[in-house]
C-alpha positions as CSV (number, residue, x, y, z in Angstrom):
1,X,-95.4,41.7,124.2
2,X,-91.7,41.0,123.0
3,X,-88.4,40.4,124.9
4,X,-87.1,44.0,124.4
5,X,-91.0,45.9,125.2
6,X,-90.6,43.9,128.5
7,X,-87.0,45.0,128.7
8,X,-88.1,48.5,128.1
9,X,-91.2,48.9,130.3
10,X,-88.9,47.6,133.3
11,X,-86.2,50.4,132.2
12,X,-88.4,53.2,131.9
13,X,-91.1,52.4,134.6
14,X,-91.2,55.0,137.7
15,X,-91.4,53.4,141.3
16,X,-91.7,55.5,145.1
17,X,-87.7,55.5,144.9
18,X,-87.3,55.4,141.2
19,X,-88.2,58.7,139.3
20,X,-86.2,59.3,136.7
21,X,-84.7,57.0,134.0
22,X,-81.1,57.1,134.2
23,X,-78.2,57.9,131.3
24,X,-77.3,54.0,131.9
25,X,-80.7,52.8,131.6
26,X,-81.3,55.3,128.5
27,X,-78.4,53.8,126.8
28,X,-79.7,50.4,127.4
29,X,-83.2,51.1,125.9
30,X,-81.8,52.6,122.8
31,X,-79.4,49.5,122.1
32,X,-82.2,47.2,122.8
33,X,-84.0,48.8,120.1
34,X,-81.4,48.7,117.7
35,X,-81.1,45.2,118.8
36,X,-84.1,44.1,118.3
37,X,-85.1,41.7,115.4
38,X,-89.0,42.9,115.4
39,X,-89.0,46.2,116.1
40,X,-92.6,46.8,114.5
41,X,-93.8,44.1,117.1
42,X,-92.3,45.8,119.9
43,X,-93.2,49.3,119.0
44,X,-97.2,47.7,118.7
45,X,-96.3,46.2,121.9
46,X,-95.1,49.1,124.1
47,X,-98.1,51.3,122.4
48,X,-100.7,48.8,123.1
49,X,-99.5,49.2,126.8
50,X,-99.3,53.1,127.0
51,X,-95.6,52.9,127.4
52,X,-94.4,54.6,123.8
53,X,-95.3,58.1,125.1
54,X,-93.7,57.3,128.3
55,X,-90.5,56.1,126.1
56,X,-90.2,59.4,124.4
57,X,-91.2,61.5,127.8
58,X,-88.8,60.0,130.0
59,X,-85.6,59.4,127.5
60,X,-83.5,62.4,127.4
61,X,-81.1,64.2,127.5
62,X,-81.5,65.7,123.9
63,X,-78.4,63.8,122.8
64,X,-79.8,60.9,123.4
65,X,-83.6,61.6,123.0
66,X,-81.8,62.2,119.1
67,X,-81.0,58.7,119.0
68,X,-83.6,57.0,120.4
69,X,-86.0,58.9,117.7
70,X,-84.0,58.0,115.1
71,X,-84.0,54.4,116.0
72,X,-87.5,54.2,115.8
73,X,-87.8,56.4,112.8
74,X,-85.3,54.0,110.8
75,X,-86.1,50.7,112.2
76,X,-90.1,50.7,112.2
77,X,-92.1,50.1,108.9
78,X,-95.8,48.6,109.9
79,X,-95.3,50.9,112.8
80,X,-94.0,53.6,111.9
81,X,-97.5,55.9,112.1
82,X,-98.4,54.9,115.6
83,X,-94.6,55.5,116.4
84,X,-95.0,58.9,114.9
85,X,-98.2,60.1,116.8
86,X,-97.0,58.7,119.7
87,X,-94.2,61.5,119.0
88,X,-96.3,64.0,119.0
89,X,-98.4,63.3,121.6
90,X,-95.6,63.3,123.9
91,X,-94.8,66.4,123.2
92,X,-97.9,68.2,124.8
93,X,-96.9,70.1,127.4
94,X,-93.2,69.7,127.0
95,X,-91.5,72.5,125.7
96,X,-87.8,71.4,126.0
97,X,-89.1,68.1,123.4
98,X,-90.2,71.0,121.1
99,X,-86.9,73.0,121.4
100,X,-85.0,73.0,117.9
101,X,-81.9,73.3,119.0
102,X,-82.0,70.2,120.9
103,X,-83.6,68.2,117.4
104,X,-80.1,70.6,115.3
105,X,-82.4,73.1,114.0
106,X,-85.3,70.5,112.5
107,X,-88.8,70.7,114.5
108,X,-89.0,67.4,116.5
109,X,-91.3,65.7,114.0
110,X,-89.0,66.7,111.1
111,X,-86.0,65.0,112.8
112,X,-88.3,62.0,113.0
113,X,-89.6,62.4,109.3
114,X,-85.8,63.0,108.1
115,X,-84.9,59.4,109.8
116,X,-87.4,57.9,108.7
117,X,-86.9,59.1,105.2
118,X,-83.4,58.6,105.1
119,X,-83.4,55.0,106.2
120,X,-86.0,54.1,103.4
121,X,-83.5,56.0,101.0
122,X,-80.3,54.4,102.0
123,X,-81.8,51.3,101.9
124,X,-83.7,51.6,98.5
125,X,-80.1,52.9,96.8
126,X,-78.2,50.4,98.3
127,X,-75.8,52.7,101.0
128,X,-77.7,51.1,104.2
129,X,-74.7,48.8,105.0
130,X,-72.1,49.6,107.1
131,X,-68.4,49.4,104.7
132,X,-64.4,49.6,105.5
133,X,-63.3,53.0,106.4
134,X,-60.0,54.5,106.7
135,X,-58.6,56.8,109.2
136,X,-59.1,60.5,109.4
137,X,-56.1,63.1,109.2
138,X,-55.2,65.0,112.1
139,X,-54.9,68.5,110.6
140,X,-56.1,71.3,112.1
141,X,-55.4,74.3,109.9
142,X,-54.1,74.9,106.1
143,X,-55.0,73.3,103.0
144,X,-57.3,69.9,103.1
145,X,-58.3,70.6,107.4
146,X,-61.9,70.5,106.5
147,X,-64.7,68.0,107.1
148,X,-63.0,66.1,104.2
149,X,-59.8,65.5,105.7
150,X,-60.8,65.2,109.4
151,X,-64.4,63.9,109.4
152,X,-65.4,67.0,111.7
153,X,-68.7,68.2,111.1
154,X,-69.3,71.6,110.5
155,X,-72.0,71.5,113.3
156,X,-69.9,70.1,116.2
157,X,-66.9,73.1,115.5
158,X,-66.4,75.8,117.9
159,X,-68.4,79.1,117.7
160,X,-66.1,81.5,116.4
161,X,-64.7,84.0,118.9
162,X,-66.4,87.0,119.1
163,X,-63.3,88.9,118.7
164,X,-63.2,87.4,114.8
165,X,-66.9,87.8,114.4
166,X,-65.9,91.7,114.7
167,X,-62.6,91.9,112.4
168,X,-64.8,90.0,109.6
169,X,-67.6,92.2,109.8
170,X,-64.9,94.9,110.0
171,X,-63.3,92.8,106.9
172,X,-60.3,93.0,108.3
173,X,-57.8,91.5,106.3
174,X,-55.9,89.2,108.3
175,X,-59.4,87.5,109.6
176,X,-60.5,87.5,106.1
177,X,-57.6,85.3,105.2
178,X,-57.6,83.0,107.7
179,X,-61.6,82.0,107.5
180,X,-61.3,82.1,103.5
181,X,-60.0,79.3,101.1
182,X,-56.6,79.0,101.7
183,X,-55.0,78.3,98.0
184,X,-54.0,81.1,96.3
185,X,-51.8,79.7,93.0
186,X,-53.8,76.3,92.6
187,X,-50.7,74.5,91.0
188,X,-48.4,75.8,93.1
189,X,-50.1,73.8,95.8
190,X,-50.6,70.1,93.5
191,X,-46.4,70.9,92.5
192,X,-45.5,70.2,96.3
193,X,-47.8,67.2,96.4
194,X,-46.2,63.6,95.9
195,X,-48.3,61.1,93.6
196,X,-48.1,59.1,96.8
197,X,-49.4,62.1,98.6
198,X,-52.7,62.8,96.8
199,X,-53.3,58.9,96.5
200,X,-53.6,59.2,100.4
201,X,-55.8,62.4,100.2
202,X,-58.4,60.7,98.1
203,X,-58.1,57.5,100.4
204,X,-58.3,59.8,103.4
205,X,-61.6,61.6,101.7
206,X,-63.2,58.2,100.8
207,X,-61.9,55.8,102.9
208,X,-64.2,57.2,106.2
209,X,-67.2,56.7,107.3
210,X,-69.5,59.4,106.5
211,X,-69.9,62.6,109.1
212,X,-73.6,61.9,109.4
213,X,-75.6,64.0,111.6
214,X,-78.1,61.3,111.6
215,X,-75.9,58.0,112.8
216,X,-78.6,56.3,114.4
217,X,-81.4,55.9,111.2
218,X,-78.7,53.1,110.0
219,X,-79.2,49.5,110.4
220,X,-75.5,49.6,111.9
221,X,-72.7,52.0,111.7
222,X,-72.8,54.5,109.1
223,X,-71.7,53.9,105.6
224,X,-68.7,55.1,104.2
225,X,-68.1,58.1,102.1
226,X,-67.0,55.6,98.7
227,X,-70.3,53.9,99.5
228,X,-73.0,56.8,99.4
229,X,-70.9,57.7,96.8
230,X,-70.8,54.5,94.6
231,X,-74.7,54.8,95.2
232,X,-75.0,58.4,94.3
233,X,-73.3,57.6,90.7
234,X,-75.6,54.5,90.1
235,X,-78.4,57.1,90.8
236,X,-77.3,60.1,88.7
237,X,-75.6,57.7,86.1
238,X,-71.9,59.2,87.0
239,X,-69.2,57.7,88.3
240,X,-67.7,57.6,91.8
241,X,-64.8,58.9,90.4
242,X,-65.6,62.3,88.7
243,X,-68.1,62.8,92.3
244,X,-64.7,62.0,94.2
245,X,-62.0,64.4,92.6
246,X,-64.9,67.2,92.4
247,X,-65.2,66.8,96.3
248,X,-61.8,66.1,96.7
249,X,-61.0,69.4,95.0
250,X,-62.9,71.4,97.0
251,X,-61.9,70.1,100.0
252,X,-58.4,70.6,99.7
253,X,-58.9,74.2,98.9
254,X,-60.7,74.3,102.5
255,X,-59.7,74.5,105.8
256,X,-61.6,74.1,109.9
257,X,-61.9,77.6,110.2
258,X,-63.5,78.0,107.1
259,X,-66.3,75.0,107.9
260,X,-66.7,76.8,110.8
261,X,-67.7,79.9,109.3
262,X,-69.7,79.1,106.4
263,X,-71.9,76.7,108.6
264,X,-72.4,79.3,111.3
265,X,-73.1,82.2,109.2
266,X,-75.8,80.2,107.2
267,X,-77.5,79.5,110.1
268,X,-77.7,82.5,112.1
269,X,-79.4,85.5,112.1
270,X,-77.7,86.7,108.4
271,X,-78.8,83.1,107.1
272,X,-75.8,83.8,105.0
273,X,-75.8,82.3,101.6
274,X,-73.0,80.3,102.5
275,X,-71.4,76.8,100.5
276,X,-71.5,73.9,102.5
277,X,-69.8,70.4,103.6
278,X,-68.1,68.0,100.9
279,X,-69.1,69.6,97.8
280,X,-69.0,73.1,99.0
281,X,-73.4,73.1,97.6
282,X,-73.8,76.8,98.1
283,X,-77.8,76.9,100.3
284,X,-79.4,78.7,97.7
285,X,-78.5,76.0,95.0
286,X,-79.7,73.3,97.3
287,X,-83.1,74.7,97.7
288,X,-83.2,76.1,94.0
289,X,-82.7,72.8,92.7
290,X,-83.9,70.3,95.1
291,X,-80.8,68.8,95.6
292,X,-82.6,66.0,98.4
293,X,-85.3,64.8,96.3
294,X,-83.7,61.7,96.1
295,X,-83.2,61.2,99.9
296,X,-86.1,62.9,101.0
297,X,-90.0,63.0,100.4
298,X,-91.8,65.8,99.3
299,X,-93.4,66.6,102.5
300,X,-90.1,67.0,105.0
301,X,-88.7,68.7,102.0
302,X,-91.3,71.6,101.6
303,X,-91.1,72.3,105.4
304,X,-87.4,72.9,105.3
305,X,-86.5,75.8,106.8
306,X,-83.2,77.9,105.2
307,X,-81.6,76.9,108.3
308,X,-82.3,73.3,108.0
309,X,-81.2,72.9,104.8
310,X,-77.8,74.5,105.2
311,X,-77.7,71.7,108.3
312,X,-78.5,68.8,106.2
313,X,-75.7,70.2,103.8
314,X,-73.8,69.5,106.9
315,X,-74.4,65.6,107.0
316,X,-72.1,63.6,104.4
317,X,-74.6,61.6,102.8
318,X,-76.9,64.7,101.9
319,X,-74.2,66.8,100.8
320,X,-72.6,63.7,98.6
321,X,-75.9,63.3,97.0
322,X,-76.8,67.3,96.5
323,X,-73.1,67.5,95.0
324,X,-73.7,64.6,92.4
325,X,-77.6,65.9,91.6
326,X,-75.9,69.2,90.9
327,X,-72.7,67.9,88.6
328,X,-75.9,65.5,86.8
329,X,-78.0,68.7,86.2
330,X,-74.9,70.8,85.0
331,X,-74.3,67.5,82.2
332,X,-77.6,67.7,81.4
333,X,-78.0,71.1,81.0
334,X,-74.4,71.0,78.6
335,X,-76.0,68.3,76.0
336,X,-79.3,71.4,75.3
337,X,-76.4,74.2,74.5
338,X,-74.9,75.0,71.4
339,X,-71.2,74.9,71.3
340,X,-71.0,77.8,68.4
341,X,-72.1,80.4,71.0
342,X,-69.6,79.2,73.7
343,X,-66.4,80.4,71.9
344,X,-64.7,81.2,74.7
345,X,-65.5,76.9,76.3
346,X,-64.6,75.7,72.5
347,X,-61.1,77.3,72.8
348,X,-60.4,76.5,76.0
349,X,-61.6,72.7,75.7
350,X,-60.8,71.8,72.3
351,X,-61.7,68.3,72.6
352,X,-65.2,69.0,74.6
353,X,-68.2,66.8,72.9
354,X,-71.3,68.9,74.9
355,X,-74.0,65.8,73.6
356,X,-71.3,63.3,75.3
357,X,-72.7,65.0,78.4
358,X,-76.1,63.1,78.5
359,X,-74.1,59.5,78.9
360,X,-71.9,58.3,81.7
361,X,-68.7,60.1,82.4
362,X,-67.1,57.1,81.5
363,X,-67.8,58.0,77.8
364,X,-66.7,61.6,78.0
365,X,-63.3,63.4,76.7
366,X,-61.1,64.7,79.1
367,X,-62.1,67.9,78.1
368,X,-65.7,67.0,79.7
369,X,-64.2,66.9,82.7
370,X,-62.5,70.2,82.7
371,X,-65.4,72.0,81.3
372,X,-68.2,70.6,84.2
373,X,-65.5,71.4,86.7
374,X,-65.4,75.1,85.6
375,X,-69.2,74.9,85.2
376,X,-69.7,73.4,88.8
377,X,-68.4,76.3,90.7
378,X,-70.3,79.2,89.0
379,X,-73.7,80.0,86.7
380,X,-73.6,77.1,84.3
381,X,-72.8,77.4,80.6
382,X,-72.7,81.1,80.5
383,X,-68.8,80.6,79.0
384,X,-67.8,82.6,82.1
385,X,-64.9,80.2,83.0
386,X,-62.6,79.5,86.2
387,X,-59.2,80.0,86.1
388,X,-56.8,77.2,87.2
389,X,-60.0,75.3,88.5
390,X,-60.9,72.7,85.4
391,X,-56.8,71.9,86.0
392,X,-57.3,71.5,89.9
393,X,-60.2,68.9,89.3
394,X,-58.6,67.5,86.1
395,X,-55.9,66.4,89.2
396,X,-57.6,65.4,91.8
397,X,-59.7,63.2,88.7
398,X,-56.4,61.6,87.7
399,X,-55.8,60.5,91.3
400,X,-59.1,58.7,91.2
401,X,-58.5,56.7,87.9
402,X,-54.8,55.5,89.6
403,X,-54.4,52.3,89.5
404,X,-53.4,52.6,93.0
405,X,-56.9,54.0,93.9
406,X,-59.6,51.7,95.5
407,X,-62.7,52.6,96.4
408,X,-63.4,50.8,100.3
């Protein structure tokens, strides 16, 4: 036995006036475990005594049955196994522990596998640590409202009224508008921004801790955005930089509402093919190119459903890392073509050097820039370009090399 099994067994245990374990007592086991210092030895502890399955019985409600699974999932190594089928056994005969909507649309066993994952991943690419964050805007509606500026997840935003549902399946113009991107003339937009102004918009963007749907699989409090970021380029062999100003590009062309409706479209009934969180990873691209290999294994990631992977492109740290996969693949894919059949890249990038592409962007013309940020948003290398977009990034990529920029 440890300190916290015996802690646990006395919190959980049933007596004649005692039959139910309390939201209090709940929230005292789950800080014990994240407390503890051998977690393994108490999770062999309470198992040896027949009190894990009790432990996962008797914790709920779902919001905290979420992170009392995930604190075993990211804290246990040796005993991670008997943690796991002690899981599962306590889910016979318990049909609200099998409810997806109570695990955010991941089977129970996946939310435990996706934990589990994720804390051997952050901890492996060095984004485990909790870092300094910044403070979140206020805004509500217009440009930069989204999950970038706020920190509000896509997941926790009101259901749309039904009243809009109608008008946009009825495309009606002014409902259109208001859930769409809301930029139309791109530099019009940067032309009423202050240097000053767009150093605290990347700040803003970086400087918080990520919107993680899985908070409790880290060591501590979650990491912050610069930090899965910093890891994602040491990964992909990028920089935090170019990852930034294409996030921070996207994000100021997005708004609440928009979140809102790109998240609940790709998870109801249309599984709408939808773009998604940070980097605005459209579903279909994250499942097309495996954009969580790196955070997850093989075995949570081939029993994704559609719906699950459109909510981990909710979660900062999965969207951060799909969104520099992708810009790494695009590179790639740039340093195979053959500039003579792009004419169309070669005049509007005169400086663009397409075998640069294989290095760090660090190395790359300007023009390299430009050119992956028109490629990002659309069917790469087809020299099918987007208008005002490579300028739009190439800004939002200036504010990152400032001097005045830090990353946290």
């Amino acid at each position: 036995m440890t300190a916290t099994s015996d802690l646990i067994e006395s919190l959980i245990s049933y007596s004649w006036d005692d039959w139910q374990v309390t939201r209090q007592e709940a929230g005292r086991v789950i800080a014990a475990i994240r407390n503890d210092n051998v977690p393994d030895a108490t999770i062999a502890a309470l198992d040896k005594s027949g009190s894990l399955i009790k432990l996962f019985q008797r914790v709920g409600p779902p919001e905290l049955a979420r992170s009392l699974v995930a604190s075993i999932a990211g804290r246990t190594t040796m005993q991670r196994y008997q943690a796991r089928n002690a899981l599962i056994r306590s889910l016979v005969n318990n049909p609200l522990g099998t409810q997806t909507d109570n695990w955010i649309y991941f089977p129970t066993i996946t939310f435990f596998d996706i934990c589990a994952d994720l804390a051997d991943a952050a901890g492996r690419l060095g984004f485990a640590a909790a870092g300094a964050t910044g403070v979140a805007s206020q805004a509500i509606q217009g440009p930069f409202s989204g999950v970038g500026a706020t920190g509000v997840n896509p997941t926790d935003l009101p259901s749309i009224a039904f009243g809009d549902q109608l008008k946009l399946l009825n495309k009606d113009p002014a409902t259109v508008t208001k859930y769409s991107n809301p930029l139309g003339d791109l530099g019009a937009y940067l032309s009423q921004l202050s240097p000053q102004d767009k150093l605290n918009q990347a700040q803003t963007l970086v400087g918080q801790p990520i919107s993680t749907l899985f908070p409790d699989a880290y060591p501590g409090n979650p990491p912050s955005r610069a930090k899965v970021m910093s890891a994602a380029a040491r990964k992909y062999d990028l920089t935090p930089q170019l990852i930034g100003a294409i996030i921070l590009a996207e994000q100021r062309d997005q708004t609440r509402d928009e979140d809102a409706k790109d998240y609940q479209a790709a998870v109801s009934i249309k599984s709408a093919n939808t773009s998604i969180g940070l980097g605005q990873v459209v579903v279909s691209t994250a499942i097309k190119y495996e954009l969580f290999t790196d955070l997850l294994g093989q075995p949570v990631r081939r029993g994704l459903s559609r719906k699950a992977v459109a909510t981990l492109l909710a979660s900062d740290e999965f969207n951060i890392f799909a969104t520099a996969r992708y810009i790494r693949y695009v590179a790639n894919l740039a340093s195979q073509q053959d500039l003579r059949k792009l004419p169309k890249t070669r005049g509007a990038f005169p400086s663009i050097d397409l075998r640069a592409y294989a290095g760090n962007p660090r190395n790359w013309p300007r023009d390299n820039v430009r050119a992956l940020a028109s490629e990002y948003t659309s069917r790469p290398w087809d020299d099918n370009l987007s208008p005002g977009w490579p300028m739009f990034v190439d800004d939002a990529y200036a504010t990152f090399l400032d001097p005045g920029m830090r990353f946290p």
